[in-house]
C-alpha beads as a LAMMPS data file, in Angstrom:
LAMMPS data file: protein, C-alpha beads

305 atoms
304 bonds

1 atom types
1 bond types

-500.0 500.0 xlo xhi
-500.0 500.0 ylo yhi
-500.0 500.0 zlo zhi

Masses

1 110.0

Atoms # bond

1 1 1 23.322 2.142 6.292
2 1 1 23.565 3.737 2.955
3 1 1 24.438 7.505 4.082
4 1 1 25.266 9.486 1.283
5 1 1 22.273 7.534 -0.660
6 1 1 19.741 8.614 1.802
7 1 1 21.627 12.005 1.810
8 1 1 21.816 12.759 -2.228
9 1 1 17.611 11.197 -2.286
10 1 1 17.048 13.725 0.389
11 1 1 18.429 16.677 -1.658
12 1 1 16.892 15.744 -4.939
13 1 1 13.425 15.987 -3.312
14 1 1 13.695 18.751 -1.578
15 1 1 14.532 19.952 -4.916
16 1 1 11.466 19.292 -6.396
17 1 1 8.228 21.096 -7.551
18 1 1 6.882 23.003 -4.245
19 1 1 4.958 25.504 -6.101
20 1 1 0.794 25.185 -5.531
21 1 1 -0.551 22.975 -8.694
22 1 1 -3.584 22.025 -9.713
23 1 1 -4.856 18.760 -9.067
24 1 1 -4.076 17.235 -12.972
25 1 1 -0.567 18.369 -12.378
26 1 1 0.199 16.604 -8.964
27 1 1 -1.791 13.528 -10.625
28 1 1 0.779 13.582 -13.790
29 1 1 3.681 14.628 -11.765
30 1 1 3.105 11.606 -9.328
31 1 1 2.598 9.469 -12.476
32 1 1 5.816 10.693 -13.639
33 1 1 7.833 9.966 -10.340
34 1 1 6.184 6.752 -9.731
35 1 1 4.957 4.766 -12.662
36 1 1 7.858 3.413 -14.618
37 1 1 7.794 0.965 -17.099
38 1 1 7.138 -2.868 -16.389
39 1 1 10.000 -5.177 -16.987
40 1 1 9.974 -7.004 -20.021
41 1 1 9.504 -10.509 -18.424
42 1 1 6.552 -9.740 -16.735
43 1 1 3.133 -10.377 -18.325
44 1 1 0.712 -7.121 -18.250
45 1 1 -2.737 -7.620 -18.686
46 1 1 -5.752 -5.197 -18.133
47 1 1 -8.352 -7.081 -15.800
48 1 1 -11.342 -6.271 -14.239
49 1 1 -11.721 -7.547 -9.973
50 1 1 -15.174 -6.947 -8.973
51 1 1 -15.322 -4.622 -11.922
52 1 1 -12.793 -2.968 -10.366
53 1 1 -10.065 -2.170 -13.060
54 1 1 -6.174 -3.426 -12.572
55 1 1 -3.304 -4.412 -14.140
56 1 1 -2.041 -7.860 -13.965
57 1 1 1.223 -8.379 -13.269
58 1 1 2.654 -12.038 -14.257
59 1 1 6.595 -12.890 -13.639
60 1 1 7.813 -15.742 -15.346
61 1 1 7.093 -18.944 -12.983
62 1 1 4.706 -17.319 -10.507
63 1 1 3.014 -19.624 -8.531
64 1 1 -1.209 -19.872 -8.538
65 1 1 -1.023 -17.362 -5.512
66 1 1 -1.926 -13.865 -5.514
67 1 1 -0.848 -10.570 -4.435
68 1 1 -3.262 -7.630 -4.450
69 1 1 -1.507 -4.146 -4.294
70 1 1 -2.985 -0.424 -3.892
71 1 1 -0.978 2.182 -4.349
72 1 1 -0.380 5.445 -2.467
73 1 1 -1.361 8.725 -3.600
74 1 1 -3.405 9.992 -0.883
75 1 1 -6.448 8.541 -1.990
76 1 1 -6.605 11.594 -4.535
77 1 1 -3.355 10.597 -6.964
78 1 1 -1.800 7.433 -8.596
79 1 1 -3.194 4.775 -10.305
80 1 1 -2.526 0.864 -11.177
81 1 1 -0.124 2.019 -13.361
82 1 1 1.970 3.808 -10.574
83 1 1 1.370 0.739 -8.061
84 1 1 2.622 -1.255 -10.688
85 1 1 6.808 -1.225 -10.066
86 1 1 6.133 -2.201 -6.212
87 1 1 3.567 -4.452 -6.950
88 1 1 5.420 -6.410 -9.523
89 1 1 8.878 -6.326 -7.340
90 1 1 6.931 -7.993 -4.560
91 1 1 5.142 -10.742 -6.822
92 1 1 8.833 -11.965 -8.070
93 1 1 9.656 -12.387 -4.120
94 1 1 6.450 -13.766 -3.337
95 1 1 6.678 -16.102 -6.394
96 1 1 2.604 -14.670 -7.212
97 1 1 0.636 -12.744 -9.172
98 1 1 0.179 -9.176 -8.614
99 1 1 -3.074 -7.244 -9.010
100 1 1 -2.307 -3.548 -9.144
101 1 1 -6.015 -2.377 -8.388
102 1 1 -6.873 1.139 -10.115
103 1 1 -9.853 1.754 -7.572
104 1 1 -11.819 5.463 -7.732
105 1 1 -9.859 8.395 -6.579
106 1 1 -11.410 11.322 -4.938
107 1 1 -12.284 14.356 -4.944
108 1 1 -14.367 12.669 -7.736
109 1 1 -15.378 9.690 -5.869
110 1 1 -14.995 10.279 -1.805
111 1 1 -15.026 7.926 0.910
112 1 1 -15.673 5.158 1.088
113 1 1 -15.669 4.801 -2.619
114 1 1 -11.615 3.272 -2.877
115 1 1 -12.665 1.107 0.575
116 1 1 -15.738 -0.080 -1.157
117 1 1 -13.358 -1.192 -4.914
118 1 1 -10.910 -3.094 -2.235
119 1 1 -13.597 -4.879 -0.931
120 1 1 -14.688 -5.416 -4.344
121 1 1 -11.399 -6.464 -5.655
122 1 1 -11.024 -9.167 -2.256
123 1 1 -14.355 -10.328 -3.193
124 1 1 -13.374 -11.296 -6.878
125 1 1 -10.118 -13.021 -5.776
126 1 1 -12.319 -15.303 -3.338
127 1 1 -14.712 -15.661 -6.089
128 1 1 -12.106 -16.714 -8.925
129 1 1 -11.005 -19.462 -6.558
130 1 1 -8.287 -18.157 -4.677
131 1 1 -8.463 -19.718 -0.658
132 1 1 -7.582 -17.175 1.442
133 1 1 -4.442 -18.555 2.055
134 1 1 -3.447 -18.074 -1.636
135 1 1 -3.982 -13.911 -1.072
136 1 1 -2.090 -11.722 0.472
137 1 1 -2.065 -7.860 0.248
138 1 1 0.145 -5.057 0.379
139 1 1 -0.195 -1.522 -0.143
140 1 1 2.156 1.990 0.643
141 1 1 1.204 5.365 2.226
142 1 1 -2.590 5.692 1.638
143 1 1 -2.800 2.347 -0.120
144 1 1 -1.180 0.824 3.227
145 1 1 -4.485 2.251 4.924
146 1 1 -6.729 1.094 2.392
147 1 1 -5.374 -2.389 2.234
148 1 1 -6.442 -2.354 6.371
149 1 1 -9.596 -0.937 5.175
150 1 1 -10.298 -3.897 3.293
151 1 1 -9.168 -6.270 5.790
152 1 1 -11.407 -4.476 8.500
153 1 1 -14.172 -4.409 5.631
154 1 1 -13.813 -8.317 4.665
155 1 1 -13.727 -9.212 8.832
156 1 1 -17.082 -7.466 9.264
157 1 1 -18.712 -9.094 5.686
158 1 1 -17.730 -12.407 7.517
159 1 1 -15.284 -13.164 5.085
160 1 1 -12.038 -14.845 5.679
161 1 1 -8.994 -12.784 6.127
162 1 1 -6.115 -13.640 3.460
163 1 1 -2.225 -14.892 4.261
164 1 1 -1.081 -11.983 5.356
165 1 1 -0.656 -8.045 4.421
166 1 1 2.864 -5.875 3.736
167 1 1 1.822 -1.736 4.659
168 1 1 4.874 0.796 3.730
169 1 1 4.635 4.189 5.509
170 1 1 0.876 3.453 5.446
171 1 1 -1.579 6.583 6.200
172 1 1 -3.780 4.899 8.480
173 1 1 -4.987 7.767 10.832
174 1 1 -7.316 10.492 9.024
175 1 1 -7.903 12.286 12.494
176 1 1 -4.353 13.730 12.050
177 1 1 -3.783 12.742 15.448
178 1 1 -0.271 11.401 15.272
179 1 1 2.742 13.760 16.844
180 1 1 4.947 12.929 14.395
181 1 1 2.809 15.364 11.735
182 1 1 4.044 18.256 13.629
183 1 1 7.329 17.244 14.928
184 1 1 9.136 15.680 11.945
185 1 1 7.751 18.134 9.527
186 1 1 11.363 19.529 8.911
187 1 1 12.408 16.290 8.331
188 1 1 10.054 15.420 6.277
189 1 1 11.062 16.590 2.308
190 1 1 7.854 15.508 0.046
191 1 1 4.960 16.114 3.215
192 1 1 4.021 18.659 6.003
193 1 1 0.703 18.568 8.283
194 1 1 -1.105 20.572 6.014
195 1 1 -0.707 18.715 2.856
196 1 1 -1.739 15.413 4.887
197 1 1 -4.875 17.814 5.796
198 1 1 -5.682 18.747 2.286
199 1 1 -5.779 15.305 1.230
200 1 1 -7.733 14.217 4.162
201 1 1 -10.464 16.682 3.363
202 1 1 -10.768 15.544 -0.188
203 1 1 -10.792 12.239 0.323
204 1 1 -13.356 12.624 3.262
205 1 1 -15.517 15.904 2.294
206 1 1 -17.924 15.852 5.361
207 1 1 -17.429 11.966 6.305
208 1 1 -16.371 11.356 10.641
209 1 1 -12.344 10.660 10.170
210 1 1 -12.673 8.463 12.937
211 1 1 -14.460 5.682 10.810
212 1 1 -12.848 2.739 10.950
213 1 1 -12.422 2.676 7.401
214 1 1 -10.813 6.009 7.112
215 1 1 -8.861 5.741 10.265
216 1 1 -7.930 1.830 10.248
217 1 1 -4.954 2.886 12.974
218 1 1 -7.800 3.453 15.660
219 1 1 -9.581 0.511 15.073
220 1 1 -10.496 -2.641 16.767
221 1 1 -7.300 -4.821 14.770
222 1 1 -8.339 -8.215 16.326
223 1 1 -8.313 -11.108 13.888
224 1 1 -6.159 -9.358 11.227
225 1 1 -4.206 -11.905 10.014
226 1 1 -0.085 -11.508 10.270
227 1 1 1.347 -7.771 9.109
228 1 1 4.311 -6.233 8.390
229 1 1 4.861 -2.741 8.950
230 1 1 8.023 -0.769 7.006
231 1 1 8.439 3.055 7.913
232 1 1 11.487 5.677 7.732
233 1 1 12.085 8.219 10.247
234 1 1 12.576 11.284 8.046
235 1 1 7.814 10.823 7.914
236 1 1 5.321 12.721 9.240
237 1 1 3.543 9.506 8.932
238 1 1 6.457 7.941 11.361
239 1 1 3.766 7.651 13.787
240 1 1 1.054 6.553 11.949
241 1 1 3.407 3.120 11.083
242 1 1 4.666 2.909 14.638
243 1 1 1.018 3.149 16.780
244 1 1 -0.276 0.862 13.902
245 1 1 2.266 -1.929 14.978
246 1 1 1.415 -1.378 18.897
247 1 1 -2.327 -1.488 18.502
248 1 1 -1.875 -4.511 16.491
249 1 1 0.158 -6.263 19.217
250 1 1 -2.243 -5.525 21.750
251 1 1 -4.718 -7.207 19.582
252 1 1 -2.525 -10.257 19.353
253 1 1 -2.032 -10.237 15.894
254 1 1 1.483 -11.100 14.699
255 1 1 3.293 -8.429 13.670
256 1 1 6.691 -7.045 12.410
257 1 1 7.789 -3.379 12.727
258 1 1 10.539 -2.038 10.427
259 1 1 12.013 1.484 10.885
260 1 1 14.702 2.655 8.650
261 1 1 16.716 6.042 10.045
262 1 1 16.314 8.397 8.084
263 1 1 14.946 7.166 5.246
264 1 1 11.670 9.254 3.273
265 1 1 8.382 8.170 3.116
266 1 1 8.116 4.946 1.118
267 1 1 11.830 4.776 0.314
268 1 1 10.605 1.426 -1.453
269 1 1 10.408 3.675 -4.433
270 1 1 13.869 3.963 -4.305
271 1 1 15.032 0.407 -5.136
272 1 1 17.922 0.574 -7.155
273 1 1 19.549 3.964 -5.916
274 1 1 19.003 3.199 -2.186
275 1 1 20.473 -0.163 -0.212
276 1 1 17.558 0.018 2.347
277 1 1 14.159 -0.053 -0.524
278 1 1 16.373 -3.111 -1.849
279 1 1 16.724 -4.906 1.569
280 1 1 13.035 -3.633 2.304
281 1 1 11.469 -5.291 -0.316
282 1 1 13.651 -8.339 0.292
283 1 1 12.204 -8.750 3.649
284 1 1 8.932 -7.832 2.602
285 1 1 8.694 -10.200 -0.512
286 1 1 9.971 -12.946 1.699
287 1 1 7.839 -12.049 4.344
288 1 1 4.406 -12.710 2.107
289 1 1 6.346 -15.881 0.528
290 1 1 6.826 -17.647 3.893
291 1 1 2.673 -16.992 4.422
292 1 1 1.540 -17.803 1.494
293 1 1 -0.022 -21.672 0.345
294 1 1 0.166 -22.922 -3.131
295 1 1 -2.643 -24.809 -3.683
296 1 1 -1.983 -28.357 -5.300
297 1 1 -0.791 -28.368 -8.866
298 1 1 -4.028 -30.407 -10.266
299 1 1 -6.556 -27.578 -8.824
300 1 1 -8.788 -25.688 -11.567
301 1 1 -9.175 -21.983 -11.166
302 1 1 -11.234 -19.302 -12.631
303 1 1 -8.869 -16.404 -13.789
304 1 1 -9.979 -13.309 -13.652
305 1 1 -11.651 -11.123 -16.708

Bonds

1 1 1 2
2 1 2 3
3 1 3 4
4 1 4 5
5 1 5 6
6 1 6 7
7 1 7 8
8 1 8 9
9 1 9 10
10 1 10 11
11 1 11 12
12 1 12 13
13 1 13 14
14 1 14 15
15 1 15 16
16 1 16 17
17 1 17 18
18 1 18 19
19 1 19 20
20 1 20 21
21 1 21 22
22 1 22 23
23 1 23 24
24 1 24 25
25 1 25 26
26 1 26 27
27 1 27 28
28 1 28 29
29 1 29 30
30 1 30 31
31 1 31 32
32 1 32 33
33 1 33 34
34 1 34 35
35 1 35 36
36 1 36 37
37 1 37 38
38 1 38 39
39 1 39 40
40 1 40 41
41 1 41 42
42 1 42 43
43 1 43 44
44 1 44 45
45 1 45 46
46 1 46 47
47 1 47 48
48 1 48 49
49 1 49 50
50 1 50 51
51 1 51 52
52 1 52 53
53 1 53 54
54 1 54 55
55 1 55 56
56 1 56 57
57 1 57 58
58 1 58 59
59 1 59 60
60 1 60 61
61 1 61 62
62 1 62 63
63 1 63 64
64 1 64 65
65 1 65 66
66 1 66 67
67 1 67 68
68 1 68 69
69 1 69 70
70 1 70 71
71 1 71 72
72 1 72 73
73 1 73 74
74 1 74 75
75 1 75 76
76 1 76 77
77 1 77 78
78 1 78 79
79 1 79 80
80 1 80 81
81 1 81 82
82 1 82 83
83 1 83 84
84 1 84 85
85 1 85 86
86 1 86 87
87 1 87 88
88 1 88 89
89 1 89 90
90 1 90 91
91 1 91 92
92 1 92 93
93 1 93 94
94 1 94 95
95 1 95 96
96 1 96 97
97 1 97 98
98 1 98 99
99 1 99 100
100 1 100 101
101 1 101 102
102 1 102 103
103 1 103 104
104 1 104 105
105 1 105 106
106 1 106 107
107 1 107 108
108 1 108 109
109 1 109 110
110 1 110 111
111 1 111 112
112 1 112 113
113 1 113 114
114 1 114 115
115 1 115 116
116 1 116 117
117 1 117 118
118 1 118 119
119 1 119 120
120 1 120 121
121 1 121 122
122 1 122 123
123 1 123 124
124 1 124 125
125 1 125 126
126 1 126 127
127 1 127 128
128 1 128 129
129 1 129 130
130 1 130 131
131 1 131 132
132 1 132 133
133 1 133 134
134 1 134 135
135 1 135 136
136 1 136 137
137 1 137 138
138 1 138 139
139 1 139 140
140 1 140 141
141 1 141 142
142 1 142 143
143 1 143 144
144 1 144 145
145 1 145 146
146 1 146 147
147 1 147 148
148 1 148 149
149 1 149 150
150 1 150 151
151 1 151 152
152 1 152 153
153 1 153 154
154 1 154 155
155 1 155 156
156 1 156 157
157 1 157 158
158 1 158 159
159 1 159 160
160 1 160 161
161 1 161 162
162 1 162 163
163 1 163 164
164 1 164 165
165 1 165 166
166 1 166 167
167 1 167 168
168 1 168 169
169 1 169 170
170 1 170 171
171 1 171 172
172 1 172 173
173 1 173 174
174 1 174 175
175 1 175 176
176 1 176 177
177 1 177 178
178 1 178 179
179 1 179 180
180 1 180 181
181 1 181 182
182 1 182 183
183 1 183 184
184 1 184 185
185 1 185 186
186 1 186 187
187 1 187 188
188 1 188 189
189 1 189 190
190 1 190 191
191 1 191 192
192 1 192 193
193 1 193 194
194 1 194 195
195 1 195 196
196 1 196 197
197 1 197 198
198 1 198 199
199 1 199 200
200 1 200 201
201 1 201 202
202 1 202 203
203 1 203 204
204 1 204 205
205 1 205 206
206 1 206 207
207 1 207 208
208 1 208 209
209 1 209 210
210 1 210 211
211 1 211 212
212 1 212 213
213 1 213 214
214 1 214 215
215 1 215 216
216 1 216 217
217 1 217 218
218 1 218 219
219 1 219 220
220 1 220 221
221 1 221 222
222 1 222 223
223 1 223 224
224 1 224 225
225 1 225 226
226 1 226 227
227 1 227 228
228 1 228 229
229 1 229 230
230 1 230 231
231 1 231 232
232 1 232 233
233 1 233 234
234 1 234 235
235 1 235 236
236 1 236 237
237 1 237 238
238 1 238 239
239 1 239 240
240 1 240 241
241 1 241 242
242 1 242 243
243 1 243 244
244 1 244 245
245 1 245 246
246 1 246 247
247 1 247 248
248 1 248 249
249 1 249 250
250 1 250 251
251 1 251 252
252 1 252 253
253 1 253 254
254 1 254 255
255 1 255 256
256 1 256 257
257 1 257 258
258 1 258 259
259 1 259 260
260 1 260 261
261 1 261 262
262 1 262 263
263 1 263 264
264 1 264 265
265 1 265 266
266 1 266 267
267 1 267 268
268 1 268 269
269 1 269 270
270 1 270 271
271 1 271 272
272 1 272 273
273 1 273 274
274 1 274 275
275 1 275 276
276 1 276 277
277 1 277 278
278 1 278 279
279 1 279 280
280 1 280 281
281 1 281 282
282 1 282 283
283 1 283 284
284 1 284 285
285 1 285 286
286 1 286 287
287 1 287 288
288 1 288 289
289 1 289 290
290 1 290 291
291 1 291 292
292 1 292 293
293 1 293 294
294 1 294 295
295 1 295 296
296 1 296 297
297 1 297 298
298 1 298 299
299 1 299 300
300 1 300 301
301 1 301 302
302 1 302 303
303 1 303 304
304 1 304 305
């Protein structure tokens, strides 16, 4: 374990901006923190799933597979553009192509509006034709609960469920019922219980938080297809990740639980300057690999617009 790297990433965020901003500031700052530039071997294109926008992210020799990635932000911040590094450092592991999906952000457009684009966005994939097994999703923080969402969403449409799904710190619990938002608060450097809150109530406005598709933790998980769950301990979302993996157990679906010590909430970010984002993203880029089918070389697909 990387100690004085989780240490010094520890200090520089408590370090940060703690100061009340308005909402165009935490979207820019987040933009600013998260969306860096693409590499210059990947292909970027601007695509519409469902007309859903996203980016698509191409890495030399991907395979006719695809990866669909939502980013965090608490349903309220972030954007394809932010999803993008993640999304692109997962496609080169999974040998696919990842869709970093730009779906509606509230307070403008509340729930279900960004369940409703994911849906959208699964739809398109099927309808470009992708078989399930050449999908798989992943998504961090709120984007971890939105990609169960959408896999909650597609089970009840009757649609098949794709390879298999990567969550990182995922939100997936909108009743703010998980222990860990009060008792790793100090812990915690970027969140506290009542900035969870505040998102929650934007993204929800009057809506029950105990929908499925706000609260995918509390859900009935059974036929999900195989999940992997990363999560650090320094969260107030630590619980949120950990109830997640037991609930999907007891539904039998195959999954993996990951906790890093002391790592902050999607330490992923932190690929580069961090040992444990590399290794995570390793695992979890191998993880979707080993699910994933490539469909024979002579098949014809529809790309998407």
């Amino acid at each position: 374990m990387s100690q004085a790297q989780l240490i010094a990433i520890d200090a520089a965020l408590r370090g940060g901006q703690r100061e009340p901003q308005t909402l165009a500031e935490q979207r820019a700052g987040f933009e600013e923190f998260a969306a860096r530039p693409v590499e210059r071997d990947v292909t970027v294109d601007e695509v519409l799933l469902g007309d859903v926008p996203a980016l698509r992210l191409t890495p030399p020799g991907a395979a006719r597979t695809a990866l669909l990635y939502l980013h965090g932000g608490g349903y309220v911040i972030g954007s394809a553009r932010s999803g993008a590094g993640l999304a692109t450092a997962l496609a080169r592991r999974a040998n696919a192509v990842a869709y970093s999906l730009d779906y509606r952000l509230a307070p403008e457009h509340p729930f279900p509006a960004a369940a409703e684009d994911g849906l959208a966005a699964y739809r398109a994939l099927l309808a470009d034709g992708h078989e399930p097994g050449e999908i798989v999703l992943a998504g961090d923080s709120a984007g971890g609960g939105l990609a169960l969402a959408l896999l909650l969403a597609a089970r009840d449409a009757g649609l098949p469920q794709p390879a298999a799904v990567v969550v990182m710190s995922p939100w997936g619990d909108l009743t703010l019922s998980g222990e860990s938002l009060r008792t790793k608060e100090a812990d915690d450097a970027i969140f506290d219980a009542a900035d969870v809150a505040e998102y929650a109530a934007r993204y929800l406005g009057d809506h029950d938080p105990a929908d499925p598709l706000a609260s995918p933790v509390l859900a009935d998980l059974d036929g999900l297809p195989p999940l992997l769950v990363q999560v650090g301990t320094n969260e107030v979302l630590l619980d949120d990740a950990t109830r997640l993996a037991a609930r999907a157990a007891a539904a039998h679906v195959a999954v993996t639980l990951e906790v890093v010590a002391r790592a902050p909430h999607v330490f992923q970010h932190f690929a580069g300057r961090l040992d444990e984002a590399d290794l995570a993203i390793d695992r979890a880029g191998c993880f979707l690999a080993g699910h994933l089918v490539t469909s024979p070389a002579g098949r014809q697909r529809t790309p998407a617009r």
